[in-house]
C-alpha positions as CSV (number, residue, x, y, z in Angstrom):
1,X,109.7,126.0,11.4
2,X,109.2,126.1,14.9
3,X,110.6,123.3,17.5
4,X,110.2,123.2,21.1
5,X,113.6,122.0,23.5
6,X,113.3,118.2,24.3
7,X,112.9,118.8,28.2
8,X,109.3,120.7,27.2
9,X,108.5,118.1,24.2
10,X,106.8,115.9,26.9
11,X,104.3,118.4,27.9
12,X,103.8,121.0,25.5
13,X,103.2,120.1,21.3
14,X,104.0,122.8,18.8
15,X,102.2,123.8,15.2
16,X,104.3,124.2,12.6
17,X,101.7,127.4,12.8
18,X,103.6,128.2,15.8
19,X,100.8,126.9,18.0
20,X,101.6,125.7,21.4
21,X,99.3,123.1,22.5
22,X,98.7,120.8,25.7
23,X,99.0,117.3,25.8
24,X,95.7,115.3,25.5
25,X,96.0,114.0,29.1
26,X,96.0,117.8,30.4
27,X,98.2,118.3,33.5
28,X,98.3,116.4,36.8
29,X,97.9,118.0,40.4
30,X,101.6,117.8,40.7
31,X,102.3,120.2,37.2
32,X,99.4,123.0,38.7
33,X,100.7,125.5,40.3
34,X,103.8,125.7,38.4
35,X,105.7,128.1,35.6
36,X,107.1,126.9,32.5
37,X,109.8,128.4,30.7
38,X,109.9,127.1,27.3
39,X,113.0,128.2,24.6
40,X,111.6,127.9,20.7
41,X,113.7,128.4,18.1
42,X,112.0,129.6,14.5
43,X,113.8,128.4,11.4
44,X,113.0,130.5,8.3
45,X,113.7,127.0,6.7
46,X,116.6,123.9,7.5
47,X,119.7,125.2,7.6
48,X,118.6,128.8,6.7
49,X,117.9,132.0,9.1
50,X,116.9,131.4,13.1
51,X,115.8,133.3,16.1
52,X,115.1,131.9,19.6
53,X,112.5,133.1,22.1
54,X,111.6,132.4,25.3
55,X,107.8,131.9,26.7
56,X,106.8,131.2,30.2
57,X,103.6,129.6,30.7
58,X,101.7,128.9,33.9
59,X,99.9,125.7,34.5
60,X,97.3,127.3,37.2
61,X,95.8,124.8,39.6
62,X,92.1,123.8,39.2
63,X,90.4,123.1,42.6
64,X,87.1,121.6,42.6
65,X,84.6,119.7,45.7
66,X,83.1,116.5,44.6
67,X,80.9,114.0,47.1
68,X,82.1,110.8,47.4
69,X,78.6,109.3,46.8
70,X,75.6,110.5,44.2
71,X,73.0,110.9,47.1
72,X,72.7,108.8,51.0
73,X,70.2,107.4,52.9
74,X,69.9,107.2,56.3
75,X,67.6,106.1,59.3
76,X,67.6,107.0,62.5
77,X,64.4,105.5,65.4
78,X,62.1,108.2,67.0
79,X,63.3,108.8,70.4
80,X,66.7,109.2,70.1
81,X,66.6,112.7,71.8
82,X,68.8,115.3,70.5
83,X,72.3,115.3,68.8
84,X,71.5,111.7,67.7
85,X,74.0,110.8,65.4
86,X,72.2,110.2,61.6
87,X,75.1,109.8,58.9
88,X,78.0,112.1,57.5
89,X,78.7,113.1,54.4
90,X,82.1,112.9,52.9
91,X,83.6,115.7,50.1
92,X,86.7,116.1,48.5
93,X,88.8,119.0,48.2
94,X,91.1,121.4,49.6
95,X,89.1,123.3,52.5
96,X,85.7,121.8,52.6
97,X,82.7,122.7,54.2
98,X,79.1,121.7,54.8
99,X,75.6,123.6,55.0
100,X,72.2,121.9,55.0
101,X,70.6,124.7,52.1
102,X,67.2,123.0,51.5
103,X,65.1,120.7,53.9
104,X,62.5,119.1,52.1
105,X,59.5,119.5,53.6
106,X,60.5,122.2,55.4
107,X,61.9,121.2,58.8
108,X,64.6,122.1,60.9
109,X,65.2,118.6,62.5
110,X,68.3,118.0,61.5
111,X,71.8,120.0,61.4
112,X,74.8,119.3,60.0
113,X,78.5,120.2,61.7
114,X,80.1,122.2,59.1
115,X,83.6,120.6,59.3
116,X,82.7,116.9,59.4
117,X,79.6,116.7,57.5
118,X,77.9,115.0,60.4
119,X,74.5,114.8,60.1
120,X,72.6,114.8,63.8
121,X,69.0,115.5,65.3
122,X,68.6,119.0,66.6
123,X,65.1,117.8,68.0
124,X,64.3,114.7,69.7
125,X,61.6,113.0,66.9
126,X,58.9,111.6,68.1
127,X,56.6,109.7,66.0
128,X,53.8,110.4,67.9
129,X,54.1,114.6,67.2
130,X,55.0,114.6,64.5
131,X,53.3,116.9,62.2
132,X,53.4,118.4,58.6
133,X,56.2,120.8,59.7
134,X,58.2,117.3,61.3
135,X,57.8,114.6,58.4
136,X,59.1,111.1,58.8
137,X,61.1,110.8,56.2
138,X,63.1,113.8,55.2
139,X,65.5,115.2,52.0
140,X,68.2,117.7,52.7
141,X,70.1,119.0,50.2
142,X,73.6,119.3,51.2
143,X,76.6,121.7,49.9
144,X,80.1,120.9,50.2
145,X,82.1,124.3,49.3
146,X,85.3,125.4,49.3
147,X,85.3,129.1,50.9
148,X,89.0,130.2,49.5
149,X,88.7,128.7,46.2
150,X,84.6,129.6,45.6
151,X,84.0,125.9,44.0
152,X,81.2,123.7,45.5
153,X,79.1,120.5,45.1
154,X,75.7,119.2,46.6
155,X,74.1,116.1,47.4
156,X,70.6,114.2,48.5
157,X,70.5,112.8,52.0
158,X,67.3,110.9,52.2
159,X,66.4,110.4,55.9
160,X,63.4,108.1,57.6
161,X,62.6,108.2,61.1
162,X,61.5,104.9,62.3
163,X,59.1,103.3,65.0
164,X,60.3,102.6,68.5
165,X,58.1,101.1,70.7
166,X,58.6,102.9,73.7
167,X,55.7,101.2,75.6
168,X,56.7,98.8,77.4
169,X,54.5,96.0,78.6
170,X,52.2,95.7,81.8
171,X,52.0,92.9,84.3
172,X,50.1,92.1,86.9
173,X,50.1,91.6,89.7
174,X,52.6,94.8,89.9
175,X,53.8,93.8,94.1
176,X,53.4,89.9,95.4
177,X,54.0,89.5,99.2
178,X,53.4,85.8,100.5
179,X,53.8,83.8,103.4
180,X,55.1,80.3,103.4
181,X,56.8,77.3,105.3
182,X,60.5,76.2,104.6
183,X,58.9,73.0,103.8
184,X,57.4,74.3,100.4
185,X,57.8,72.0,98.2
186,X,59.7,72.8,94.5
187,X,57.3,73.5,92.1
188,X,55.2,75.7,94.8
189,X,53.2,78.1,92.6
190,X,52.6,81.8,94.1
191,X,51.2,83.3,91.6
192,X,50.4,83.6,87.9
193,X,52.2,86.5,85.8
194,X,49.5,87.8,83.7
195,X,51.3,90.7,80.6
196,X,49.3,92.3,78.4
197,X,51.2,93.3,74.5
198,X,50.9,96.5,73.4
199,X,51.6,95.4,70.0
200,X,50.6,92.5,68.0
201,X,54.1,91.8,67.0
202,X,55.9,92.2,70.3
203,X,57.5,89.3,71.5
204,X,58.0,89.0,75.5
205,X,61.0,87.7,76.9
206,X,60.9,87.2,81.3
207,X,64.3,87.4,83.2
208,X,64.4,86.7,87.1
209,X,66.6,89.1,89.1
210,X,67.2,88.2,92.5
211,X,69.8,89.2,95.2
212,X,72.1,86.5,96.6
213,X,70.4,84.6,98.6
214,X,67.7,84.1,96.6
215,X,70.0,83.3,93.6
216,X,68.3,80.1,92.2
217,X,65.2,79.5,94.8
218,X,62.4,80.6,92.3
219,X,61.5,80.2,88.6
220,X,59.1,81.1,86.1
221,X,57.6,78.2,84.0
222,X,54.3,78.8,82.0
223,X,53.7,82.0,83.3
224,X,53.4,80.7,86.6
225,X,56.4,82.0,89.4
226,X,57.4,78.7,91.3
227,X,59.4,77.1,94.0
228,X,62.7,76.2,92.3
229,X,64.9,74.8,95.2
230,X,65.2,74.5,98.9
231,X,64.4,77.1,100.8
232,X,65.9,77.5,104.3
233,X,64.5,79.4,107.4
234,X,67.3,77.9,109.6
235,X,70.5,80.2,109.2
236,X,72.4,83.3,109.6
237,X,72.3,84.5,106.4
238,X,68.4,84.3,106.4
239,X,68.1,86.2,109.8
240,X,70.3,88.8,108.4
241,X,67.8,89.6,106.0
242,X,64.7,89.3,108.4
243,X,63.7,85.4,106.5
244,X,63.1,87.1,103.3
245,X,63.4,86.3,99.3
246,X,63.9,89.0,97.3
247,X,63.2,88.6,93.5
248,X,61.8,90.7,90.2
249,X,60.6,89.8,87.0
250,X,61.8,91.9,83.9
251,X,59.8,92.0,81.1
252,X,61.4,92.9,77.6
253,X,60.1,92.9,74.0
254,X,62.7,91.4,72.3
255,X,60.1,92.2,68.8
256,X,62.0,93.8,65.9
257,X,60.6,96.9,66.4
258,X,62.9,97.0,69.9
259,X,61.9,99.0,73.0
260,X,63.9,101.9,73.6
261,X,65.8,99.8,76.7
262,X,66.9,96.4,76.9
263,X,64.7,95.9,79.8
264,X,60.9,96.3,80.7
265,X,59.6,99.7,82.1
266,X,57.9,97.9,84.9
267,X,59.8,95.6,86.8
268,X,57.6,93.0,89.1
269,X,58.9,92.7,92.6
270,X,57.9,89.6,94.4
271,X,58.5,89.5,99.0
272,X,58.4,85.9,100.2
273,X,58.1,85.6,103.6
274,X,59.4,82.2,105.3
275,X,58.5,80.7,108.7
276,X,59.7,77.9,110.9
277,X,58.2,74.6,110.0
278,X,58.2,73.7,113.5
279,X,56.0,76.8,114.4
């Protein structure tokens, strides 16, 4: 009969073969990496002849690298330029690293820093150039491995390059000058702002920009740019600035395919010129 000493009788199991076993459960990160020194004592039968012998057994560590999802996706709009962020992918393990191993089709658009597992552009992607060797939608296969320990994982990271409208819209006319009295009366139109869509599902949006004296003078309603307020001829802060309004019109597509800035390419100046209503 063999018996094992009650401090080891919680982790090891003995035959009455003399088999040591583990327990079920197996070992826990914090037994690995340890020696056990374990006493048995045979019995030829109760009460009869005995010997004691010591075994030492080491619980070795077992590392491994697992992803913290099955597969990602990711999207990322064309004309982004280069390093644009995509996604990261996320390992665990003792030392990890990344590596990109297949790009699927075969590209080399994307790159992945071998620390973090951030995925970025190397490339801006344009829609527009894009050919058979730069697809818009893309599947790395990505390898998480640990270099000490030679244990290693990979994943899917599914990637689609999306539309940006990056043209913006045009108006006419581009420059307005004009001439008029300080007697012109609110609601004065100078001109109607005529922009064409690029897109069918582009939706405009108009902003006025002026400086500070011209805060509040003009409007667009309808399309059309109006008198909005008084205008003066009569002061200092007029002849400062030769009798002169200063305004532009920015023109943004606010469509859920967004431009690639918040405001319109083309921004429409408008000059108005004021004169004395007594001349």
């Amino acid at each position: 009969m063999s018996t094992l000493p009650p401090s080891a009788s919680s982790l090891f199991n003995i035959t009455q073969n003399g088999e040591i076993l583990v327990p079920a459960s197996g070992y826990s990160s914090k037994q690995a990496d340890q020696t056990y020194k374990l006493a048995i004592t045979v019995e030829e039968e109760p009460g009869g002849a005995s010997c004691t012998g010591l075994v030492n057994i080491n619980v070795l560590p077992v590392y491994f690298v697992n992803f913290t999802k099955k597969s990602y996706s990711a999207s990322i709009r064309e004309n982004t330029g280069p390093m644009a962020f995509v996604t990261t992918v996320t390992a665990n393990g003792v030392c990890v690293r990344y590596e990109i191993i297949e790009q699927s089709p075969t590209t080399n658009n994307f790159q992945i820093n071998e620390v973090t597992g951030e995925i970025r552009t190397t490339y801006n992607l344009d829609l527009d150039f894009l050919d058979k060797r730069s697809p818009s939608s893309v599947q790395l296969q990505v390898r998480a491995y640990d270099p000490i320990h030679l244990v290693s994982a990979t994943t899917l990271v599914n990637i689609t390059v999306l539309e940006a409208n990056d043209i913006p819209p045009f108006c006419t006319p581009a420059v307005f000058v004009d001439t008029v009295p300080e007697t012109t009366p609110i609601g004065y139109k100078f001109f109607n702002l005529n922009c064409n869509k690029d897109q069918k599902k582009q939706k405009l949006s108009y902003k006025i920009i002026t400086n500070a004296n011209s805060l509040y003078k003009f409007r667009l309603q309808n399309g059309e740019f109006q008198v909005n307020n008084t205008i003066t001829y009569d002061s200092a802060e007029m002849a400062s600035v030769s009798f002169q309004y200063f305004a532009s019109i920015n023109v943004t597509d606010s469509s859920t395919v967004p431009s690639l800035s918040s405001k319109c390419q083309n921004p429409h100046f408008e000059r108005v010129h004021l004169t004395d209503a007594f001349i």
